[in-house]
C-alpha positions in Angstrom: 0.0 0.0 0.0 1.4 3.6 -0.7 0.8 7.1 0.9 1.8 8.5 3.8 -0.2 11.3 5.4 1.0 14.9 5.7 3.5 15.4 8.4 3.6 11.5 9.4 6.8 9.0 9.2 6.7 5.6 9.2 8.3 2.7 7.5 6.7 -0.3 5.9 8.5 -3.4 4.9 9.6 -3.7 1.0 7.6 -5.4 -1.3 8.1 -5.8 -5.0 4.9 -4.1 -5.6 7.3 -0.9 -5.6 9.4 -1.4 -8.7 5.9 -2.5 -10.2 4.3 1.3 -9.1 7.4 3.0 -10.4 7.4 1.6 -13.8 3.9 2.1 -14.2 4.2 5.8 -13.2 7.6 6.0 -15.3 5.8 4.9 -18.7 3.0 7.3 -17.8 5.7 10.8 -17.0 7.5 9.7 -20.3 4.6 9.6 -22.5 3.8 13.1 -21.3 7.1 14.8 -21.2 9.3 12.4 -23.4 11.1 15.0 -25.1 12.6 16.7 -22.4 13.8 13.8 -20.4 17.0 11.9 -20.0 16.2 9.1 -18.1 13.8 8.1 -15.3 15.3 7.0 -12.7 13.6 4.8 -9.0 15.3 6.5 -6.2 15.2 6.5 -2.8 14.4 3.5 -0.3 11.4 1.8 -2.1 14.1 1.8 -4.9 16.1 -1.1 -3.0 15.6 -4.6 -2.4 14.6 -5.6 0.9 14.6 -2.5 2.2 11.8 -0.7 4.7 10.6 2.4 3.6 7.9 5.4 3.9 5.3 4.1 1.5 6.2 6.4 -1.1 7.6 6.3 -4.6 10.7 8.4 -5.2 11.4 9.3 -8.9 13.9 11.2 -10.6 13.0 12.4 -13.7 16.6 13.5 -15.1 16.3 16.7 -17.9 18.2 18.5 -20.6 17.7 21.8 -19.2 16.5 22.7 -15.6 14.2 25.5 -17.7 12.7 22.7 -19.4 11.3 21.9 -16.6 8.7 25.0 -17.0 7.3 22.9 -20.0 6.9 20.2 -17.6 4.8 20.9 -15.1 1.1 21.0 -16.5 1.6 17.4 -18.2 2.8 16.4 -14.7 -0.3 17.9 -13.3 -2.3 16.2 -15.6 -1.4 13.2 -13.8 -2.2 14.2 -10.6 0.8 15.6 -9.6 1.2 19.3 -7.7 4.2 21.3 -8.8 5.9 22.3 -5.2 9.1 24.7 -6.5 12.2 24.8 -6.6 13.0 25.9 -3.1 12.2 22.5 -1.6 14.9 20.4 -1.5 18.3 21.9 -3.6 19.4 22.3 -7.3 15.6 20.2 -8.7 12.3 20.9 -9.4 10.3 19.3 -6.8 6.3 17.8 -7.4 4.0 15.4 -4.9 1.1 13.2 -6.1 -2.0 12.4 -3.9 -3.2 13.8 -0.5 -1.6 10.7 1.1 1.5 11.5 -0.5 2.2 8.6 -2.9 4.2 9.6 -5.3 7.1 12.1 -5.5 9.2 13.5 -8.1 12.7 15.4 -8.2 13.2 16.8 -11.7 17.1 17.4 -11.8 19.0 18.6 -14.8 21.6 15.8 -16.2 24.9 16.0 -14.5 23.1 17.2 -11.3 25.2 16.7 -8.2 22.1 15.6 -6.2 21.0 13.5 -9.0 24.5 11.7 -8.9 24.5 11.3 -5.6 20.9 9.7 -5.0 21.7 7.5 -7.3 25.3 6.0 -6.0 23.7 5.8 -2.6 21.0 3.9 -4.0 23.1 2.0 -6.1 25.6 0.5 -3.0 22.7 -0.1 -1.0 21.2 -2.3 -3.6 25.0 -4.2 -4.0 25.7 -4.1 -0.2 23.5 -5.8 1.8 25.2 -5.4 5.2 25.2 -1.4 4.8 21.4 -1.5 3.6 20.4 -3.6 7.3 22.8 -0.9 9.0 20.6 1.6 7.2 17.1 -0.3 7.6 18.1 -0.5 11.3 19.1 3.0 11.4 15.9 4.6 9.9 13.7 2.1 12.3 15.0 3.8 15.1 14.9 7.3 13.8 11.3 7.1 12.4 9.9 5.7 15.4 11.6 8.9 17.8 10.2 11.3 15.1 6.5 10.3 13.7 5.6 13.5 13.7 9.3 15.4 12.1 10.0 14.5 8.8 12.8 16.8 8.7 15.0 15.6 11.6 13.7 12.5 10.4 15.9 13.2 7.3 18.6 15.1 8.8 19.0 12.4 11.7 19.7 9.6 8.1 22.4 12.4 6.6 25.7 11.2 8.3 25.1 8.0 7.6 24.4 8.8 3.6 27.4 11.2 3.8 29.6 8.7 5.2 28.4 6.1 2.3 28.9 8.7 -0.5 32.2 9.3 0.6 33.3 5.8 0.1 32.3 6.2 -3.5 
């Protein structure tokens, strides 16, 4: 089941049904704004294996041009999404689908810093199985001491994604 209420954080186990949601939604973003994307990309922790998560589909939507995003955003909202800015989260353009939060997209421009970096943490987690139970453990904890603070939620995970990106 996805969507996670406004303000909440909690983690439910992995299921494949995830990589199943994101290509569904994947083939439904290109068909709307083909020409300006690079590549789609799963992010984030439903993006990995065996891996509890906040029922919630991370996508990146990779783009020539960050402007190009402009062109973007009323196809995207034609499928239920809300543009949110750009002064959500740093260097993408940043939409949400569904009053339980469902789905969620980071448009980056190719070459994106941010972009790079989601997806080499996402990619050792998937190849390292004893750093993605660390992590599993780690958010467990965390989530349960802030159900109501998604931000120190997320800043309470950042050392240990720092200290993984720095490996790579």
């Amino acid at each position: 089941m996805l969507g996670l209420p406004k303000g909440e954080v909690f983690l439910t186990p992995w299921t494949e049904e995830w990589e199943k949601e994101f290509l569904l939604e994947k083939g439904e973003i290109q068909k709307k704004i083909s020409k300006y994307i690079v590549d789609v990309h799963h992010i984030g922790s439903t993006a990995v294996n065996y891996l509890s998560a906040k029922p919630i589909i991370d996508i990146a939507v990779e783009i020539h041009k960050f402007s190009d995003a402009e062109y973007c955003i009323s196809h995207l909202e034609s499928l239920g999404y809300s543009y949110r800015g750009t002064n959500i989260l740093p260097d993408r353009h940043y939409f949400s689908k569904g009053e339980l939060r469902t789905h969620q997209i980071h448009m980056f421009q190719s070459g994106s810093k941010y972009l790079i970096d989601q997806l080499k943490f996402r990619d050792y987690l998937r190849s390292n199985d004893e750093a993605r139970i660390e992590y599993e453990t780690l958010k467990q904890k965390i989530s349960a001491a802030n159900k109501n603070n998604k931000h120190k939620y997320t800043e309470e995970k950042s050392d240990f994604v720092k200290c993984i990106l720095e490996k790579n």
